[in-house]
Phi, psi and omega in degrees: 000124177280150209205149163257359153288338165284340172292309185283328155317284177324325191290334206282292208254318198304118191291136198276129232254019150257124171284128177281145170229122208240132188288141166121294203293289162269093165307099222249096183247154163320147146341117164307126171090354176316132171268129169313168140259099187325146182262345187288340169256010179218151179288149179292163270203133181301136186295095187243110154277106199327136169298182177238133184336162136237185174303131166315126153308096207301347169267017168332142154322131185297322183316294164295341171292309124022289194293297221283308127005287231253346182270333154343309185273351197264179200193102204302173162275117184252120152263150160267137205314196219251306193300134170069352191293009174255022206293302200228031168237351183101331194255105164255130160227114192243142176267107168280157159303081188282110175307150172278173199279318167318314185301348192265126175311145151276347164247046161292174176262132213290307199275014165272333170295336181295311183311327211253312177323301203304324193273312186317307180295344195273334181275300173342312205303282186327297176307328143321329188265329172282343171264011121337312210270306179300344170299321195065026161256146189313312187286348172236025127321314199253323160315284174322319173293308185290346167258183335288323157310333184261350170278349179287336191277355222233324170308316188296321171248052177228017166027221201301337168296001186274144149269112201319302212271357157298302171345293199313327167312289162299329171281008191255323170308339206282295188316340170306284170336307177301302195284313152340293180281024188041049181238082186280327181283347173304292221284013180261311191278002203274298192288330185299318206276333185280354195277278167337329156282344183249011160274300192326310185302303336303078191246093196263311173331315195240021141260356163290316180330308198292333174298321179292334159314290161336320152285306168319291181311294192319313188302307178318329163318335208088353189268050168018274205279343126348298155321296172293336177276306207263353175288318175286315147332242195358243170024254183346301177298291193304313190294314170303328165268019165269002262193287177264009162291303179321321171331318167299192147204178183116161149309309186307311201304329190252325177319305204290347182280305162014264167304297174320308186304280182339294166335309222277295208287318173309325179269358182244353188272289175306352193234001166105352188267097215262354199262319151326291165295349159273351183267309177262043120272356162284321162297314130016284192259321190291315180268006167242025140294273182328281178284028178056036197287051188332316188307279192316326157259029176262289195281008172267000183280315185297334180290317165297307190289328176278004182296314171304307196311312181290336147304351189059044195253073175305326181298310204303312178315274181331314156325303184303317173307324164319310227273318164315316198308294172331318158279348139344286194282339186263019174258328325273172192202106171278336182250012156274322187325290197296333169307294199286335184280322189288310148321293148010289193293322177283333192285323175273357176280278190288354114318345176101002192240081207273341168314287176343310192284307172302346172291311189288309171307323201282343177279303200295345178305318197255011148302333190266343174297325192275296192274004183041048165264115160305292192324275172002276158008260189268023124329287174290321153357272168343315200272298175307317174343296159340294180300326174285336193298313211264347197242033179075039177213096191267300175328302202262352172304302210286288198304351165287321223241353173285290152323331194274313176335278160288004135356246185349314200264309185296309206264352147080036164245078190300354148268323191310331193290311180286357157284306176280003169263327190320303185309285171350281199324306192309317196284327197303317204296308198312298199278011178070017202238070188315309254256260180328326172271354209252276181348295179290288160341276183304353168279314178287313175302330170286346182281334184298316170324301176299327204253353186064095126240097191275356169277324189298339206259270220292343176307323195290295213291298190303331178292308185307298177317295197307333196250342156281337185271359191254014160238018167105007196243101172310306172283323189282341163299298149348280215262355156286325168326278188300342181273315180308304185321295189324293160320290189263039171265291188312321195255026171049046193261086150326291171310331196246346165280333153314307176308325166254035172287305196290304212288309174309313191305313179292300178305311191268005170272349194258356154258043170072329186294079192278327193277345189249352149279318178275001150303306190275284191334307174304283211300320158326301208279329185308300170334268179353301195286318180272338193279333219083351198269086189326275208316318182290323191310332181259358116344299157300309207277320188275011111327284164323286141021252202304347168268016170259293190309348182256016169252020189064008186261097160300331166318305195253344159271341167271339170309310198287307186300322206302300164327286209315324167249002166313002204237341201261155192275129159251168183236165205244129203302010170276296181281339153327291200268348157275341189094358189280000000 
């Protein structure tokens, strides 16, 4: 029997069926080999200056309004320009020099000569770990991880021959690593430990990076102003070496100005001022015009583009993207093409033009297939999936997120793997088949668990209650709720706590329990109502409604039924029979 408390469960809890690319986390560099383009050998490039953002029309199509929601939320794939690019995404790879062994005096002293081995191995080991690292599978993530620890120990006892800002390095890597593999609090401390060493080098660029990691990760916490105290540090550093970068003159001098603007706009981009940050990456994209700069204005159109899209200017967003993809291929860079071709794709999605979007999606699979990026992979993989699931090919949805599945797991992206099973689950949920979703659900729960991703854990825990209460088991359903509930009381998701309010409020009115049904029910509607949300609120209230009414209080149920419906629109029966 359909009920509007199974309508509103489902809008609430049923997993959401977009993969999210959470900038930062898997951190997205130029291509091995990119070539710059020298500007002396090429003309600058005609002066097209970027429209300037404007507000979302608040009368969108609900449909595309929808998208604009989910883009809002998403946090585009940014390649970073060629000058500096390891400034603000994190995965740094850096190369040393290993001294020869010819340079060592023979009448040095053995234990300056033990110092100097020591320091020689610590560097061998780190290089080791970055092409460890460039595989990108978990197991040589985790590989990678374990020589940078022994190269760290081996810095330690090589004393003044250790260098402040190698140290510093091996710990941004460590953190990198750490953050990938979803150890986000390792990966805080990994980067903190890294400030003090790139003040000693005096390497102010990659202690703004690290502050700005530091800032990311805290947000993706939920810890706001944490977020903002290392943003503002970063901030501070960048404008001051953009300051005495300006001193100069020449090309590197408007590239390093450049690069400082871009930076400028990514750090006002992280912290939500999308309008700031479109005012410098336009500064930005104009002087990496002048130096005929490609890297750099591919990526600052793509950076613009996801600005618009989250403003909800979608043509414009798109535009920008176009406008990038040429200069990709005219670099070439298959993985800014494919980053922007994946951007396209969400963009034309979350428009309603779900053709469109698998189009755009199915050219970028075998760019990331080509460059052996896994993750990537299955990120897209996912996203088509997404799309068969929404246009009903329940089938060919599952054998995509099936396929997408070890991805994830070979590439050590343990949300992403707990995003792709929630998706499973949903079709298995759709399709009535508990016995594969209780499996899968419980698997993503433990991984959520593993990894302290407490939105993700109250996501799991409201899906698991939805598939205890559709198969008759009330208290265990119940008691999957209330576990959530607890969880997104802490990380303060509105939306999704109105949503498990209504489902307890329905459960403990169909376990007799009515004053603790009209509690989570009021409070549900109370939510709804600050959120704005017509429709579920009045979902709720005619829930209530009927538990005032099975406790005899009439009074406060025709009140309720009253609300419930002041919201639904009528039509007069003239437009009705026109069709309007």
């Amino acid at each position: 029997m359909i009920t509007i408390g199974n309508v509103l469960r489902r809008i609430s809890f049923k997993p959401v069926l977009i993969t999210i690319l959470i900038a930062g986390s898997v951190p997205v560099c130029p291509a091995q080999g990119t070539q710059t383009v020298q500007s002396q050998t090429r003309q600058p490039a005609p002066t097209t200056r970027p429209r300037t953002i404007k507000p979302a029309d608040k009368r969108t199509d609900s449909k595309i309004t929808t998208g604009i929601d989910a883009l809002r939320k998403r946090s585009f794939r940014i390649i970073v320009p060629p000058l500096m690019r390891s400034n603000l995404e994190g995965l740094y790879e850096y190369t040393h020099r290993i001294n020869s062994g010819n340079e060592i005096k023979p009448d040095i002293k053995q234990a300056e000569l033990s110092a100097l081995q020591k320091s020689e191995m610590a560097r061998s080991l780190k290089n080791e770990a970055a092409g460890l690292k460039n595989q990108g599978t978990a197991g040589s993530l985790r590989s990678a991880a374990i020589r940078l620890e022994e190269s760290l120990q081996l810095w330690k006892g090589a004393g003044p021959l250790s260098q402040p800002g190698e140290i510093a390095d091996a710990l941004v890597q460590l953190g990198s690593i750490s953050d990938a593999l979803g150890d986000r609090q390792q990966a805080i401390s990994y980067f903190q430990q890294s400030l003090p060493l790139w003040r000693a080098a005096g390497d102010r660029n990659n202690e703004a990076a690290a502050l700005t990691q530091l800032g990311r990760i805290h947000n993706s916490l939920g810890e706001k102003q944490q977020s903002q105290n290392y943003y503002n540090q970063a901030r501070l550093i960048v404008q001051t070496t953009g300051i005495m970068s300006a001193s100069s003159s020449g090309v590197n001098s408007i590239s390093r100005e450049a690069t400082t603007l871009f930076n400028l706009g990514k750090l006002y981009e992280e912290q939500g001022q999308q309008q700031k940050s479109f005012e410098y990456y336009q500064q930005a994209y104009a002087r990496w015009q002048n130096t005929n700069d490609k890297t750099g204005q591919a990526s600052t159109l793509n950076a613009m583009g996801s600005l618009a899209a989250r403003s909800g200017q979608l043509p414009q967003a798109a535009e920008f993207f176009r406008q990038a993809l040429p200069l990709w291929r005219e670099v070439p860079d298959k993985r800014g093409e494919a980053v922007t071709l994946s951007n396209l794709g969400f963009v034309a999605d979350a428009g309603g033009d779900k053709a469109k979007a698998l189009d755009f999606y199915s050219r970028a699979l075998p760019l990331w297939r080509e460059i052996s990026d896994r993750r990537s992979e299955a990120t897209t993989l996912s996203d088509i999936a997404n799309l068969h699931a929404a246009l009903n090919r329940p089938d060919l949805a599952l054998k995509l997120y099936l396929e997408a599945l070890p991805l994830r797991r070979l590439s050590g992206d343990r949300r992403g793997e707990t995003i792709t099973l929630n998706n499973i689950d949903s079709i298995y949920t759709s399709s009535g088949d508990y016995v594969k979703a209780f499996e899968h659900y419980f698997q993503a729960l433990e991984i959520r668990r593993e990894i302290n991703d407490k939105r993700g854990e109250s996501v799991t825990l409201a899906n698991l209650g939805f598939v205890h209460q559709a198969t008759g088991d009330k208290l265990e359903a119940l008691n999957s709720y209330q576990k959530s509930l607890e969880i997104t009381r802490r990380t303060n998701d509105q939306y999704r706590l109105a949503g498990t309010l209504n489902s307890i409020g329905e459960l403990f009115s169909a376990l007799n329990n009515k004053q603790r049904a009209v509690a989570a029910l009021e409070e549900s509607v109370s939510i709804w109502r600050t959120l704005g949300e017509r429709e579920h609120e009045k979902s709720s209230l005619a829930l209530l409604a009927g538990v005032y009414s099975s406790i005899g209080d009439k009074a406060k149920s025709i009140e309720a039924y009253r609300l419930s419906l002041s919201t639904w629109k009528l039509i007069p029966p003239k437009d009705f029979i026109k069709g309007k």
